[in-house]
Structure formats: structure tokens, C-alpha cells
PDB file of N, H, CA, C and O in Angstrom:
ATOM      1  N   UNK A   1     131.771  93.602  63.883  1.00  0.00           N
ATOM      2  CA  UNK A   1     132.395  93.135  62.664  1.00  0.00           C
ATOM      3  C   UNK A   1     133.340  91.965  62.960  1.00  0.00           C
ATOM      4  O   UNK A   1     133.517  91.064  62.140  1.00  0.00           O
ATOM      5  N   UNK A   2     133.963  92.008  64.203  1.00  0.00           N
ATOM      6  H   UNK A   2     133.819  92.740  64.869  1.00  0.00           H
ATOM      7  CA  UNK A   2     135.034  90.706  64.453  1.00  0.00           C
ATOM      8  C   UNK A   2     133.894  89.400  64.670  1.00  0.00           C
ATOM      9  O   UNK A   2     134.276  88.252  64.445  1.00  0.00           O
ATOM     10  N   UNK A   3     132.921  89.584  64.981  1.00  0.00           N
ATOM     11  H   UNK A   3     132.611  90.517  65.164  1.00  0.00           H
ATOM     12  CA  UNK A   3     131.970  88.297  65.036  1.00  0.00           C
ATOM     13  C   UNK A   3     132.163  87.417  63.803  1.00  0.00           C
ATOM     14  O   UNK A   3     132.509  86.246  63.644  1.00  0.00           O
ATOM     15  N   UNK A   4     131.811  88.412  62.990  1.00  0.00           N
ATOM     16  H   UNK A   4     131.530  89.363  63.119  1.00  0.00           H
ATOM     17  CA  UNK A   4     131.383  88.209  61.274  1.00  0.00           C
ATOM     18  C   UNK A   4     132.804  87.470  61.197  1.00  0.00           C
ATOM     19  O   UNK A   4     132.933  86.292  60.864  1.00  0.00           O
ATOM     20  N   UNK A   5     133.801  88.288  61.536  1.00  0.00           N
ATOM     21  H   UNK A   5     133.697  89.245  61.806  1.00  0.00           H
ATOM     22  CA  UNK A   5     134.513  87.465  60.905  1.00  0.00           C
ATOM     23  C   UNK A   5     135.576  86.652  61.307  1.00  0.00           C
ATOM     24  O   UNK A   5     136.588  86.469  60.630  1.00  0.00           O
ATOM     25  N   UNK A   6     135.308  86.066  62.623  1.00  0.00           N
ATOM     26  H   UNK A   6     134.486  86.215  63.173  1.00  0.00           H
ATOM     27  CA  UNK A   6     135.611  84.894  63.748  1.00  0.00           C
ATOM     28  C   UNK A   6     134.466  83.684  62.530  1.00  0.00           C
ATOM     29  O   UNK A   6     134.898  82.692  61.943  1.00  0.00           O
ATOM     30  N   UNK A   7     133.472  84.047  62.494  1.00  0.00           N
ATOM     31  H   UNK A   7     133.121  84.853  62.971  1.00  0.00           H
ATOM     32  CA  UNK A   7     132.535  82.777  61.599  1.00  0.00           C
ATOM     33  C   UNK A   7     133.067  83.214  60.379  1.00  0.00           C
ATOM     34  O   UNK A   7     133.071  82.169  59.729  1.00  0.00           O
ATOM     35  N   UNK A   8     133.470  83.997  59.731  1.00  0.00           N
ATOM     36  H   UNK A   8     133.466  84.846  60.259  1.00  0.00           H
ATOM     37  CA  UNK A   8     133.682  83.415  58.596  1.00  0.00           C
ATOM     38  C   UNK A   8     134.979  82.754  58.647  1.00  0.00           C
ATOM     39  O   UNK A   8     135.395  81.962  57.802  1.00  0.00           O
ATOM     40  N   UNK A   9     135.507  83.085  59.556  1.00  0.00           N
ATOM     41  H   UNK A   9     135.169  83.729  60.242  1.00  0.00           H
ATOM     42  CA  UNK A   9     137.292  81.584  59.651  1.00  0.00           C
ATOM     43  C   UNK A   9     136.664  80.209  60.111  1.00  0.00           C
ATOM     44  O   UNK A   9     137.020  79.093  59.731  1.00  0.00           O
ATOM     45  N   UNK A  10     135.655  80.515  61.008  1.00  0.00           N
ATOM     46  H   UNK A  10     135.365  81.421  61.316  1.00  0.00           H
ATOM     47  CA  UNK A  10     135.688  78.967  61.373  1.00  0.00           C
ATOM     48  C   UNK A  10     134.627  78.261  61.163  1.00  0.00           C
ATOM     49  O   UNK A  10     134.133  77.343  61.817  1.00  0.00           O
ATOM     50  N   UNK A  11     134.326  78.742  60.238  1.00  0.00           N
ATOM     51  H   UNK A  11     134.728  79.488  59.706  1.00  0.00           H
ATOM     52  CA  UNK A  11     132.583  78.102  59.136  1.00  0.00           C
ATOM     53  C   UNK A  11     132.734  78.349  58.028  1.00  0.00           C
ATOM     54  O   UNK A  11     131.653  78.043  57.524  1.00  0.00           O
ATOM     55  N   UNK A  12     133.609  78.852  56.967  1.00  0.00           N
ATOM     56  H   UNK A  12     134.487  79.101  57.377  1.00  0.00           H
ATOM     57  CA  UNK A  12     133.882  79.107  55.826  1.00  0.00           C
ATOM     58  C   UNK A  12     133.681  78.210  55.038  1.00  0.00           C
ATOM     59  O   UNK A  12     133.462  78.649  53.909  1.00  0.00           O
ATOM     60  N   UNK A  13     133.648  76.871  55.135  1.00  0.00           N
ATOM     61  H   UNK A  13     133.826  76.514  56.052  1.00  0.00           H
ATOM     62  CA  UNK A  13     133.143  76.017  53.932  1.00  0.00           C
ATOM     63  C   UNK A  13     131.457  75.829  54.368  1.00  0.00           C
ATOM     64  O   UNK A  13     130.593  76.165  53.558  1.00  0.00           O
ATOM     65  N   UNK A  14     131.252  75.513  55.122  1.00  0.00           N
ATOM     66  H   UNK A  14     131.953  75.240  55.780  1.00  0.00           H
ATOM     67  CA  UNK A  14     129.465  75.790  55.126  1.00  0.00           C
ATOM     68  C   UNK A  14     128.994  76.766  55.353  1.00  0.00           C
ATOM     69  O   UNK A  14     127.884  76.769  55.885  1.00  0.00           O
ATOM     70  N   UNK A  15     129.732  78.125  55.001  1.00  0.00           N
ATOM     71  H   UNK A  15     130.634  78.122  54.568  1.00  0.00           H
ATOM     72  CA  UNK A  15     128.670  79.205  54.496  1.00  0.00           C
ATOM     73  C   UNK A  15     129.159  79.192  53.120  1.00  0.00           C
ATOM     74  O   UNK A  15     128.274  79.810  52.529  1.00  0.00           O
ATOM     75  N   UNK A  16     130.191  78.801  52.104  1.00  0.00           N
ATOM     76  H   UNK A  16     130.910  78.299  52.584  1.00  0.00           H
ATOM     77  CA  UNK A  16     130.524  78.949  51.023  1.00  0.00           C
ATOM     78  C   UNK A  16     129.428  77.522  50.345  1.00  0.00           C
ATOM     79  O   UNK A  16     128.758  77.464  49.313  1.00  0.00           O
ATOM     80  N   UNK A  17     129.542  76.998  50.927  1.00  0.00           N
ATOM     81  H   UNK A  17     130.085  77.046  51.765  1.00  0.00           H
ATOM     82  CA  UNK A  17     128.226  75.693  50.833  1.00  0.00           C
ATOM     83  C   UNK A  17     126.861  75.496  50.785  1.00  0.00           C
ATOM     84  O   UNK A  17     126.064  74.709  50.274  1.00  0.00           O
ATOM     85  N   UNK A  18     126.860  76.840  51.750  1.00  0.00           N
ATOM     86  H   UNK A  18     127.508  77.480  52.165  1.00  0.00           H
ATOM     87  CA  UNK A  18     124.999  77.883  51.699  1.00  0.00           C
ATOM     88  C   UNK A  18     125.032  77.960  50.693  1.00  0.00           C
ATOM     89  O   UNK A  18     124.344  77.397  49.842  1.00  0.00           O
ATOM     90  N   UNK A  19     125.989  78.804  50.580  1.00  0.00           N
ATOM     91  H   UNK A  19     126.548  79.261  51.272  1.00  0.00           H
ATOM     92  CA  UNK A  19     125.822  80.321  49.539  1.00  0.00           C
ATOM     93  C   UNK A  19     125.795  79.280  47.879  1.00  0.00           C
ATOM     94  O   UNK A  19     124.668  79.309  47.385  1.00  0.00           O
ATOM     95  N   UNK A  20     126.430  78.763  47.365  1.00  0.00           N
ATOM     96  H   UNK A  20     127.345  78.740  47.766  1.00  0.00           H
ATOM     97  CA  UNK A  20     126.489  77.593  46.511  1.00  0.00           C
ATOM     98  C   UNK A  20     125.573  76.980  46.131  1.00  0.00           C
ATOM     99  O   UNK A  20     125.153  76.858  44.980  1.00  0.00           O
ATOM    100  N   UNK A  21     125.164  76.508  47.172  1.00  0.00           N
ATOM    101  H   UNK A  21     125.505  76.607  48.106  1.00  0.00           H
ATOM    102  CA  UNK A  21     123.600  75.276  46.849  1.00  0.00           C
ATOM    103  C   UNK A  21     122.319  76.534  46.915  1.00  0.00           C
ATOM    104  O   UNK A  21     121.497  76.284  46.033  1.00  0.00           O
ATOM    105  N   UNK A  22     122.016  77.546  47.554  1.00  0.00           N
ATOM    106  H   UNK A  22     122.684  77.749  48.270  1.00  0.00           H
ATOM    107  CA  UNK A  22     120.970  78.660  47.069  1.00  0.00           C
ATOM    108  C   UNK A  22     121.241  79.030  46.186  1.00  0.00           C
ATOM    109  O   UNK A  22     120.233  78.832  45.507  1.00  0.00           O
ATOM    110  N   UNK A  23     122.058  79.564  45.474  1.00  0.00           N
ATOM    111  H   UNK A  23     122.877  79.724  46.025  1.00  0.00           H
ATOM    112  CA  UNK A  23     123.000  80.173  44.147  1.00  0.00           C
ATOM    113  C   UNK A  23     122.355  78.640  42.690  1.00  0.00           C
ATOM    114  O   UNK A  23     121.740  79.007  41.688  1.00  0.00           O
ATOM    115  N   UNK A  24     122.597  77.486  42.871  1.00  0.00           N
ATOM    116  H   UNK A  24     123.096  77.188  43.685  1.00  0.00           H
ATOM    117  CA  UNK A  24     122.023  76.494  42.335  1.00  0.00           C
ATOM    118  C   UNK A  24     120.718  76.335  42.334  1.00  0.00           C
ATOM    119  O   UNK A  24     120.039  76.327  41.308  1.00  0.00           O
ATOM    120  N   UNK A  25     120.290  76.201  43.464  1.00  0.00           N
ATOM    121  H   UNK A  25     120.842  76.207  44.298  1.00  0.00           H
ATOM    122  CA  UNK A  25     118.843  75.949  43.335  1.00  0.00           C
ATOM    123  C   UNK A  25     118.113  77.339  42.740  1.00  0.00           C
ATOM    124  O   UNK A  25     117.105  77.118  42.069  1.00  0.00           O
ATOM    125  N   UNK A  26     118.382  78.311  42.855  1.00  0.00           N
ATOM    126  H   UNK A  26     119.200  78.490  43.400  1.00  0.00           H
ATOM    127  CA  UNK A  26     117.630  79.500  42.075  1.00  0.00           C
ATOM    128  C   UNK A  26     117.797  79.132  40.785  1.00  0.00           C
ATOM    129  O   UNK A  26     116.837  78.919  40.044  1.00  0.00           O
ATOM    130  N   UNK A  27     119.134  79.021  40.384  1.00  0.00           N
ATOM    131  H   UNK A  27     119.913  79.194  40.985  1.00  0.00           H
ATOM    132  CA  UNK A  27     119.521  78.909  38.755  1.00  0.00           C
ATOM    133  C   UNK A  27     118.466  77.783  38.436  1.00  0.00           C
ATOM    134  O   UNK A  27     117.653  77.952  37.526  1.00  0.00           O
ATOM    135  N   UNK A  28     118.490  76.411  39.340  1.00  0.00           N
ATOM    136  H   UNK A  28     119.150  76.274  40.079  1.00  0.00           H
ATOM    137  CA  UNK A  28     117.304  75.787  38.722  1.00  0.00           C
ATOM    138  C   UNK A  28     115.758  76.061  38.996  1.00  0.00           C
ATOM    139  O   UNK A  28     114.791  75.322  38.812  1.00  0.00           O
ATOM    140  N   UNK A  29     115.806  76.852  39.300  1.00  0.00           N
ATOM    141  H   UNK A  29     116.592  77.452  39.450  1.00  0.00           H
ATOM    142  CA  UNK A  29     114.146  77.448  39.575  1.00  0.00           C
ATOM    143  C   UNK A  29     113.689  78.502  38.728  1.00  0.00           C
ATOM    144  O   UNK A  29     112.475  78.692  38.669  1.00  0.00           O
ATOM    145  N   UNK A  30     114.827  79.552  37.750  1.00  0.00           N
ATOM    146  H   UNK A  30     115.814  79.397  37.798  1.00  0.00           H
ATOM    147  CA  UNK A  30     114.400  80.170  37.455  1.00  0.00           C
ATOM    148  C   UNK A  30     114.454  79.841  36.203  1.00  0.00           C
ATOM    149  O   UNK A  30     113.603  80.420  35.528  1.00  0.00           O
ATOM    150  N   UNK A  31     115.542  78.702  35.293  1.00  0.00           N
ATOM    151  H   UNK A  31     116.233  78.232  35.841  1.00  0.00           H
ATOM    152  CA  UNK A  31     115.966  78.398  34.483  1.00  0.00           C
ATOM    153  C   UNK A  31     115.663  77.315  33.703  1.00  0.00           C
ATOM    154  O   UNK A  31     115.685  77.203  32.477  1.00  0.00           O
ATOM    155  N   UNK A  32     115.192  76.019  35.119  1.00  0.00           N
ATOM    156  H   UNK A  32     115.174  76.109  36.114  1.00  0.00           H
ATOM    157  CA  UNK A  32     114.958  74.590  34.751  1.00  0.00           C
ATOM    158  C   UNK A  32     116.383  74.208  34.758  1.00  0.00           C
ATOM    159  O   UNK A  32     117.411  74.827  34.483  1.00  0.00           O
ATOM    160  N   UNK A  33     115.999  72.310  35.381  1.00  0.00           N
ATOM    161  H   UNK A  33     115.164  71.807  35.604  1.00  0.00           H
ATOM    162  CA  UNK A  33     117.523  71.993  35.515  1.00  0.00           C
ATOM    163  C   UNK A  33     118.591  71.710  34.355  1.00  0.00           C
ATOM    164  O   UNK A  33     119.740  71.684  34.797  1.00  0.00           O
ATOM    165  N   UNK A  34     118.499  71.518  33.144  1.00  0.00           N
ATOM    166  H   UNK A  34     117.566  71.539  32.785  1.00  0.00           H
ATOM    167  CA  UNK A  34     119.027  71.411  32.568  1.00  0.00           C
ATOM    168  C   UNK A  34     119.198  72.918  31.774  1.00  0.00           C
ATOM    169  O   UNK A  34     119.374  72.646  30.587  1.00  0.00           O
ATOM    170  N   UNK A  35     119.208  73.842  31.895  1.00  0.00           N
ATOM    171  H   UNK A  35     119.065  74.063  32.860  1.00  0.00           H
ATOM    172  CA  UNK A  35     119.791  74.910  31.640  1.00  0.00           C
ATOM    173  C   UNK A  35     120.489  75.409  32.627  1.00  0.00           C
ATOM    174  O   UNK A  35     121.297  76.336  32.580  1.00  0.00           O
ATOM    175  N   UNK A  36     120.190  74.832  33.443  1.00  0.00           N
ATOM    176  H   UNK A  36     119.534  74.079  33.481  1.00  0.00           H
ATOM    177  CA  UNK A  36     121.436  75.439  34.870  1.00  0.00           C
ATOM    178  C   UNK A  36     122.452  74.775  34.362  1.00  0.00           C
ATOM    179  O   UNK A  36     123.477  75.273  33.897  1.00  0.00           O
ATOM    180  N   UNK A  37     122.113  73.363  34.466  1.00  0.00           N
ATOM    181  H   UNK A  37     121.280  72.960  34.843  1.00  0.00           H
ATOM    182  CA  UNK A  37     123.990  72.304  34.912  1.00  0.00           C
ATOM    183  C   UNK A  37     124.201  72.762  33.386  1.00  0.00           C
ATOM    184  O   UNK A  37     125.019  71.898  33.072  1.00  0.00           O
ATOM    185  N   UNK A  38     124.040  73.460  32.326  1.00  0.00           N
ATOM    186  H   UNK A  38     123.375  74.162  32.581  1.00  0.00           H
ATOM    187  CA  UNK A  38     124.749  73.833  31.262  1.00  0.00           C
ATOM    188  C   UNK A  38     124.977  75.320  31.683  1.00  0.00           C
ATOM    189  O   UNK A  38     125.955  75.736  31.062  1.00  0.00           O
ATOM    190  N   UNK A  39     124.454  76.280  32.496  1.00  0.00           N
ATOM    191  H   UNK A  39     123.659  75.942  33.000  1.00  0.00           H
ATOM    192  CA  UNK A  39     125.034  77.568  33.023  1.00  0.00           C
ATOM    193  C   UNK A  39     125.985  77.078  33.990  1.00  0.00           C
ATOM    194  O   UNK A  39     127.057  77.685  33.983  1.00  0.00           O
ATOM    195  N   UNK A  40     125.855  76.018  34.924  1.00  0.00           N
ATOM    196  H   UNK A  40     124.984  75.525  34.930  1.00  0.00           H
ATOM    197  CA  UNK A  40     127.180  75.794  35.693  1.00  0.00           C
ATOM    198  C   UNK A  40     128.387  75.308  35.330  1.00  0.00           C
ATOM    199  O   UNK A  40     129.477  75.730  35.717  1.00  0.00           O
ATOM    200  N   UNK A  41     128.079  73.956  34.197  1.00  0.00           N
ATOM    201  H   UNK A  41     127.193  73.614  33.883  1.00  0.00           H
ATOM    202  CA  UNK A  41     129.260  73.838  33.140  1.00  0.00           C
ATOM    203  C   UNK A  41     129.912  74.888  32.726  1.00  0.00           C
ATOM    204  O   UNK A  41     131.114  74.981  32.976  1.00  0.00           O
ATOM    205  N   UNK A  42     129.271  75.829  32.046  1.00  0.00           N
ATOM    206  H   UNK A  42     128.295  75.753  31.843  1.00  0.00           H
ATOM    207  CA  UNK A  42     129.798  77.211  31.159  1.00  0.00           C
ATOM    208  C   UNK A  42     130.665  77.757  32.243  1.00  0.00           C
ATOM    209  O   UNK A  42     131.844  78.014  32.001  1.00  0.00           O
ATOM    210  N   UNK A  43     130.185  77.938  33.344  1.00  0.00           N
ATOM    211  H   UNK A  43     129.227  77.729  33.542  1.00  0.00           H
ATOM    212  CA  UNK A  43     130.690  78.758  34.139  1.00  0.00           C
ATOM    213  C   UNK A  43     132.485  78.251  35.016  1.00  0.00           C
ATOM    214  O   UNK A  43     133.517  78.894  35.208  1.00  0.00           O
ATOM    215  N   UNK A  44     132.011  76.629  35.374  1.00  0.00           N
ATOM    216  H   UNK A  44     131.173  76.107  35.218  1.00  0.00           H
ATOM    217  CA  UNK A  44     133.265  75.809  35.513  1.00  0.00           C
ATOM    218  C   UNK A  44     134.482  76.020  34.283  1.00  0.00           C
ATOM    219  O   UNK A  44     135.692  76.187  34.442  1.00  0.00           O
ATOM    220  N   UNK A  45     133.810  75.958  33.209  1.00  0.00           N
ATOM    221  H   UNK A  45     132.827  75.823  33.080  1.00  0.00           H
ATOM    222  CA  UNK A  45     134.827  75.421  32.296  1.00  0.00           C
ATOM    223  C   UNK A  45     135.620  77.494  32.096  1.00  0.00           C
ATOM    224  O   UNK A  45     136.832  77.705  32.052  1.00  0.00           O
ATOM    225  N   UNK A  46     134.891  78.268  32.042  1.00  0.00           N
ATOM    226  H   UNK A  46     133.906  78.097  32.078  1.00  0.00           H
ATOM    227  CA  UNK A  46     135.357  79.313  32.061  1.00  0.00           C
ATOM    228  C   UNK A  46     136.525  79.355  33.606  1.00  0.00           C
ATOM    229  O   UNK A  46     137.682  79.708  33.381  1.00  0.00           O
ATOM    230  N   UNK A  47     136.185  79.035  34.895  1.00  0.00           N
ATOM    231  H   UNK A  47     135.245  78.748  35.078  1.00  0.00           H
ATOM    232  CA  UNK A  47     137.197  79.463  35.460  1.00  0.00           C
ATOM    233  C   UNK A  47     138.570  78.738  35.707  1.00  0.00           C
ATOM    234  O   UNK A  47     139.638  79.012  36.254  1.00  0.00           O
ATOM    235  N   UNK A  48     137.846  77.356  34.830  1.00  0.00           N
ATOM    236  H   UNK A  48     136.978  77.133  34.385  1.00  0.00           H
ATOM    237  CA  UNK A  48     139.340  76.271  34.384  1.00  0.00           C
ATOM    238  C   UNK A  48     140.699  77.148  34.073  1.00  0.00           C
ATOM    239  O   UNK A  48     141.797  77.295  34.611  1.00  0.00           O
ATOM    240  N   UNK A  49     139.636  77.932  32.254  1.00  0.00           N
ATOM    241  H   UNK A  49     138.745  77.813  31.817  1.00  0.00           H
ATOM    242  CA  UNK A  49     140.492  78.546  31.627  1.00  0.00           C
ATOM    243  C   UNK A  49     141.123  80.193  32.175  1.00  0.00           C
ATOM    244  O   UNK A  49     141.918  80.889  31.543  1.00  0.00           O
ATOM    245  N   UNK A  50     140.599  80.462  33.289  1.00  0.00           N
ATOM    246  H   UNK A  50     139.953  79.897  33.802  1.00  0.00           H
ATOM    247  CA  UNK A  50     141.241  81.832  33.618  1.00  0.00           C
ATOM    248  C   UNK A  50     141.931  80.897  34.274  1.00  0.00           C
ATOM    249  O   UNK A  50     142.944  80.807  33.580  1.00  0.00           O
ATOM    250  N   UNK A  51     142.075  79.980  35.345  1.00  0.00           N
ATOM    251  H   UNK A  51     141.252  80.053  35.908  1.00  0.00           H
ATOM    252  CA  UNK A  51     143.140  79.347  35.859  1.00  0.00           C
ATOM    253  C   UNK A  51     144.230  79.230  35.343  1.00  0.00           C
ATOM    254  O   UNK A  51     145.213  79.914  35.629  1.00  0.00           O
ATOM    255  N   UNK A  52     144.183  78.325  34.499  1.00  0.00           N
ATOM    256  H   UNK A  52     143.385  77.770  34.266  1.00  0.00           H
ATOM    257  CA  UNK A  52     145.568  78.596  33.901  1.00  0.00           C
ATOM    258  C   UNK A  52     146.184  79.523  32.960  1.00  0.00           C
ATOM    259  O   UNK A  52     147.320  79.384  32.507  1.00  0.00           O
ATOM    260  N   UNK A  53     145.151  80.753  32.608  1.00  0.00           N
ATOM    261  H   UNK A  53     144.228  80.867  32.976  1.00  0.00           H
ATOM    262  CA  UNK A  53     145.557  81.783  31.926  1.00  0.00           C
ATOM    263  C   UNK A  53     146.233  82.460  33.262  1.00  0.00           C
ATOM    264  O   UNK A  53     147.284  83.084  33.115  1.00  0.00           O
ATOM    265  N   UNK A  54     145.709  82.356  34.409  1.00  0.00           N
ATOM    266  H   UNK A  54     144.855  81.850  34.529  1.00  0.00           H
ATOM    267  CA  UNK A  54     147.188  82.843  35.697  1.00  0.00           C
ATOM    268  C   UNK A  54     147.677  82.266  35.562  1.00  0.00           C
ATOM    269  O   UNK A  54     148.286  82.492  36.608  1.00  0.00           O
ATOM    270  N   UNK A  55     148.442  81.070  34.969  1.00  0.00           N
ATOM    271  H   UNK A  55     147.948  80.887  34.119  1.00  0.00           H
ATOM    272  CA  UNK A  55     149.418  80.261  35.145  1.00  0.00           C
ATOM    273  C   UNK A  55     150.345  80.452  34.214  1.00  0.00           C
ATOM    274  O   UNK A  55     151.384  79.832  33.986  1.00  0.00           O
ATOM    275  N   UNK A  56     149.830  81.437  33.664  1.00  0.00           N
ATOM    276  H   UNK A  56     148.987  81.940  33.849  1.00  0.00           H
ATOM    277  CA  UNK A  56     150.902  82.307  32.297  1.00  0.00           C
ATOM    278  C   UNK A  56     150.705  80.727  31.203  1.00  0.00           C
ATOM    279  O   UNK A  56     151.860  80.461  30.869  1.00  0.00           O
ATOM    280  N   UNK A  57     150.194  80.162  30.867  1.00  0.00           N
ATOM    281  H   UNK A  57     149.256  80.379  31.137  1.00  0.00           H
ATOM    282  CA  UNK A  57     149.812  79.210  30.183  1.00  0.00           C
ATOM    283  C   UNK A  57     149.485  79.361  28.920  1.00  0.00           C
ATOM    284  O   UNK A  57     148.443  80.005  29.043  1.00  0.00           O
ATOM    285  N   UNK A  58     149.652  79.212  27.733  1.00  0.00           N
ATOM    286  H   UNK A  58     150.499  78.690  27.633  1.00  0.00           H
ATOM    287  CA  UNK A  58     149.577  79.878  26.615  1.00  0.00           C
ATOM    288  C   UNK A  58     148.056  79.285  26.205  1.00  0.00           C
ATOM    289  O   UNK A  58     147.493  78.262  26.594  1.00  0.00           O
ATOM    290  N   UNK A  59     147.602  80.351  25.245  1.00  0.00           N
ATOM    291  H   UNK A  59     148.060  81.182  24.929  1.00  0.00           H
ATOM    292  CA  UNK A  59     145.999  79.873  24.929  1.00  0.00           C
ATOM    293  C   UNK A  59     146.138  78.469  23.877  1.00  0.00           C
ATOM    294  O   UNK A  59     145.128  77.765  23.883  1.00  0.00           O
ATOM    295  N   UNK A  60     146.840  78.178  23.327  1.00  0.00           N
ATOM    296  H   UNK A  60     147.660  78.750  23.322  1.00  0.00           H
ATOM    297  CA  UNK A  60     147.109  76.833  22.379  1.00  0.00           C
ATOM    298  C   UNK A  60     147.190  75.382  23.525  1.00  0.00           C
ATOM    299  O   UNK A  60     146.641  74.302  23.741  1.00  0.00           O
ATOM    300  N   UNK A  61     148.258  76.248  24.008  1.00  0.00           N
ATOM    301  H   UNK A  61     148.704  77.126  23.832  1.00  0.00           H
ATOM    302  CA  UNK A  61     148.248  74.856  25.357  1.00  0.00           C
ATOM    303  C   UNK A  61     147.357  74.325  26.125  1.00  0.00           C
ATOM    304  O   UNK A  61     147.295  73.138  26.442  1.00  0.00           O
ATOM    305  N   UNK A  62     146.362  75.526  26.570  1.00  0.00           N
ATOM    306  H   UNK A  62     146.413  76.491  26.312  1.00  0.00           H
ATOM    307  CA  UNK A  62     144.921  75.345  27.383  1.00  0.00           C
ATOM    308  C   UNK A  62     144.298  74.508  26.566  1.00  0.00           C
ATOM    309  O   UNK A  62     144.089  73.360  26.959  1.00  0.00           O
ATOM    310  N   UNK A  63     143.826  74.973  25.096  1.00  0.00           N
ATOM    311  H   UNK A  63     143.996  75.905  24.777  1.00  0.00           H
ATOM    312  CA  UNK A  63     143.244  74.500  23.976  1.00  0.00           C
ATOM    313  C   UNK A  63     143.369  72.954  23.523  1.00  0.00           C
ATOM    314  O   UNK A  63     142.448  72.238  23.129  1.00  0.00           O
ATOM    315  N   UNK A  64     144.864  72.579  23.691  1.00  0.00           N
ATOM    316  H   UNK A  64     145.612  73.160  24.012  1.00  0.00           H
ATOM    317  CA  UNK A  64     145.140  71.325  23.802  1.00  0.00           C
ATOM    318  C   UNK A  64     144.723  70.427  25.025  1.00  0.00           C
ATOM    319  O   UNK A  64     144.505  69.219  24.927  1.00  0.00           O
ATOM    320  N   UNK A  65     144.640  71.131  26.146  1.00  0.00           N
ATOM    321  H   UNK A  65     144.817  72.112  26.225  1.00  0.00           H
ATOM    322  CA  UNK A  65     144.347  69.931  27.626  1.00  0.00           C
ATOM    323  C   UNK A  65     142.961  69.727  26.865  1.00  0.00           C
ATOM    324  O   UNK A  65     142.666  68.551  26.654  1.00  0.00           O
ATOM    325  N   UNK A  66     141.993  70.784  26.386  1.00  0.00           N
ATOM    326  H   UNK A  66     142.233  71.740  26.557  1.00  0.00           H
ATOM    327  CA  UNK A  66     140.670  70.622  26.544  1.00  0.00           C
ATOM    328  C   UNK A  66     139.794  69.783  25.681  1.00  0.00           C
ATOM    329  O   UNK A  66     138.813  69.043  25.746  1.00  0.00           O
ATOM    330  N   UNK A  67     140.805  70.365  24.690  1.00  0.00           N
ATOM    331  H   UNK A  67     141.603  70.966  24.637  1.00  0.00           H
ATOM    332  CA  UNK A  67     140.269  69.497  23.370  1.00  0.00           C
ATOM    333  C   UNK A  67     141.602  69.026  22.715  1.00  0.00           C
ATOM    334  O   UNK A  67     142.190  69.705  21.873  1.00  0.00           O
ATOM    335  N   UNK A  68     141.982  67.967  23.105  1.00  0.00           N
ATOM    336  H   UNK A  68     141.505  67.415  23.789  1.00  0.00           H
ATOM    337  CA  UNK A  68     143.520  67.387  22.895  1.00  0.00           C
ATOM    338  C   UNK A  68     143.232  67.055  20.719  1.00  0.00           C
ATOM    339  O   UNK A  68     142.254  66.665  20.081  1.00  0.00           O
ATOM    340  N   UNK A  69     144.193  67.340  20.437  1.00  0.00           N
ATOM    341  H   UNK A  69     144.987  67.657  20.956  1.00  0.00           H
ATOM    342  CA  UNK A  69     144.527  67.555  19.005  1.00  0.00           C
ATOM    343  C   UNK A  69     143.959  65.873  18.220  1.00  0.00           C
ATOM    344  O   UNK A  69     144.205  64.815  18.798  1.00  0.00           O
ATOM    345  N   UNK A  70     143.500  65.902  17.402  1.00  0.00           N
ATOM    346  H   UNK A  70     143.300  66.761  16.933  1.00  0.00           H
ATOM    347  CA  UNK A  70     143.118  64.591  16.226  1.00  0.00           C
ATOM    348  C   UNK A  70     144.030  64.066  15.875  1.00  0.00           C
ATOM    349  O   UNK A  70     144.937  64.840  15.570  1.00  0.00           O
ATOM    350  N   UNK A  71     144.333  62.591  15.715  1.00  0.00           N
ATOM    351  H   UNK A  71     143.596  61.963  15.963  1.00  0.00           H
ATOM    352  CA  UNK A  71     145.309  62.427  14.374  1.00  0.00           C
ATOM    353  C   UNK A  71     144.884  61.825  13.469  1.00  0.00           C
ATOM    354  O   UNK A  71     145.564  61.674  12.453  1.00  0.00           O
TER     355      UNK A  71
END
């Protein structure tokens, strides 16, 4: 188990980089590409907003970065 996880300290962005680009390329294989990069959008823009919902950030305020108000 210390192997595993000697590589995962000192390779952690190219196995998070594997794991990422297989994770993509399925979504576009099983989906077609343009329903992926709109499942990966969905999915970005969702962990925007839990981001700063940890940031104790109020839901109006988020609402405003995203879609900033008309005049």
C-alpha cells in the first residue's frame, strides 16, 4: 500500500490527468462530442457554484458573478 501511495505523491497530476482524459473520452464515445462538452460544462459550472457556496457566499451573490444583473 505505501507503493500506491509514494506514486500517488509523486505522479498525482498525471494520474489525475489519466483518469480525466479516459473519464472524457468515454463521455464522448458514449454520448457524442457535443453532448459531453455540454455534460462537462454542466458539471464545471456546478462545482463553480458549490465553491463558493463553501465560501459561505450567498446564492444572490453567486447569481450575480454568473449572470451579472441588466440595466
Amino acid at each position: 500500500m505505501d507503493v500506491f501511495w509514494e506514486l500517488w505523491q509523486q505522479h498525482r497530476g498525471k494520474i489525475l490527468g489519466a483518469i480525466l482524459g479516459f473519464l472524457v473520452g468515454v463521455l464522448i464515445l458514449v454520448f457524442g462530442f457535443l453532448k459531453a462538452i455540454f455534460l462537462i460544462s454542466c458539471a464545471f459550472l456546478g462545482y463553480y457554484i458549490g465553491k463558493l457556496l463553501d465560501k459561505k457566499e450567498s446564492l444572490r451573490d453567486i447569481l450575480d458573478k454568473i449572470l451579472p444583473p441588466g440595466r
